[in-house]
PASEDREN-897660 format. One line per field, with one value per residue (C-alpha): residue number from 1; residue in three letters; x, y, z. Coordinates in Angstrom, 2 decimals, padded with zeros to 5 digits. Example, Ala and Ser with C-alpha at 12.3 -4.5 7.8 and 13.67 -1.06 7.14 Angstrom:
<recs>
guza	c(1/2) .
tordren	c(ALA/SER) .
u	c(012.30/013.67) .
v	c(-004.50/-001.06) .
w	c(007.80/007.14) .
</recs>
This chain:
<recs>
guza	c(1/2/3/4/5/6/7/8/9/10/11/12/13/14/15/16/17/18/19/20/21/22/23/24/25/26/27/28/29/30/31/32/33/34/35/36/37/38/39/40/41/42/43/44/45/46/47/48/49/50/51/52/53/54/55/56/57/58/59/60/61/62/63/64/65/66/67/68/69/70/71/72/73/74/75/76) .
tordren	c(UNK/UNK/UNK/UNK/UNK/UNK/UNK/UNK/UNK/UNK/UNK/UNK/UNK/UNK/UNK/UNK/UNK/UNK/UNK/UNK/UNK/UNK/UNK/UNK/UNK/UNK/UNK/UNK/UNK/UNK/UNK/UNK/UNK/UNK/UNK/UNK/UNK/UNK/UNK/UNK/UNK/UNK/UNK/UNK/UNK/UNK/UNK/UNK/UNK/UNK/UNK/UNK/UNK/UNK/UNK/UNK/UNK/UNK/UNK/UNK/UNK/UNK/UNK/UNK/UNK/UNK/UNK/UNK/UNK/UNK/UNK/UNK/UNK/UNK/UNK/UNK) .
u	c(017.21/017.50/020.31/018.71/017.44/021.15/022.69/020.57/022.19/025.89/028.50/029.60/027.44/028.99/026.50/023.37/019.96/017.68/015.85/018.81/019.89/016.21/016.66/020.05/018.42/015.72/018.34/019.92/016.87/015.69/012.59/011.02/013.08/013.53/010.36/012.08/015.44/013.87/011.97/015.50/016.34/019.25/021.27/024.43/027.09/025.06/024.92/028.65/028.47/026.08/027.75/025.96/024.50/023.02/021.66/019.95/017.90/016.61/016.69/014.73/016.00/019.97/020.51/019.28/021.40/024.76/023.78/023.02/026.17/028.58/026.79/027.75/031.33/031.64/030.70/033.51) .
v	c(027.87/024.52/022.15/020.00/023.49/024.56/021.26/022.09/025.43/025.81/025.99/028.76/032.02/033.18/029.88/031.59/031.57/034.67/031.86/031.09/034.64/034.88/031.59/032.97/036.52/034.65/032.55/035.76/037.17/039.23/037.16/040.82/041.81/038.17/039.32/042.54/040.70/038.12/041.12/042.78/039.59/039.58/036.28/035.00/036.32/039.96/040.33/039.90/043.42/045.18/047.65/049.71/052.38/050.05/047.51/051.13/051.19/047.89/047.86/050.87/050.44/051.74/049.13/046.73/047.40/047.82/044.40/042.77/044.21/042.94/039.32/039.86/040.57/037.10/035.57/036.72) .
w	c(-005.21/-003.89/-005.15/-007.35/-009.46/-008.74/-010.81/-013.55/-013.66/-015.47/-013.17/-015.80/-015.08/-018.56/-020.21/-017.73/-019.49/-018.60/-016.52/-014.88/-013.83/-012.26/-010.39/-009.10/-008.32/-006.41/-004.21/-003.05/-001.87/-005.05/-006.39/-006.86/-009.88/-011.32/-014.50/-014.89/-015.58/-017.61/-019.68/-020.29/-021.34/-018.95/-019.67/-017.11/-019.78/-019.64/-015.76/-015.17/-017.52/-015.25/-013.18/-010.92/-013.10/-015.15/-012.64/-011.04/-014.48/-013.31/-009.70/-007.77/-004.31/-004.03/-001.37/-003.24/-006.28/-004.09/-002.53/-006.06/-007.63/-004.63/-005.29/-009.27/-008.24/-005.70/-009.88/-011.38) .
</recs>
């Protein structure tokens, strides 16, 4: 994400739009699961509730998920 799509974003992730949660995912790395997200209508206040079971429903790769979850946790 570059930082003029990152001051468009809420400093909040709690105030997150589904749109924003796939802009984030695609910053870290994780464009490939941005539609699935937005599909699951995944807002910012949602993905600080994911724990790792749940992001597995969504997320196919265990790396991947371990890797997403940590960057949920820096969030909080």
């Amino acid at each position: 994400m570059t930082s003029r799509e990152m001051s468009t974003v809420p400093a909040d992730p709690k105030q997150w739009t589904k749109e924003d949660v796939a802009s984030w995912l695609t910053e870290k790395g994780f464009q490939q699961y941005a539609e699935v997200f937005i599909e699951h209508e995944i807002t910012g206040s949602m993905l600080l509730q994911l724990d790792r079971e749940s992001l597995a429903e969504l997320i196919p790769i265990l790396a991947h998920v371990l890797t997403v979850h940590e960057h949920i946790q820096e969030l909080k």
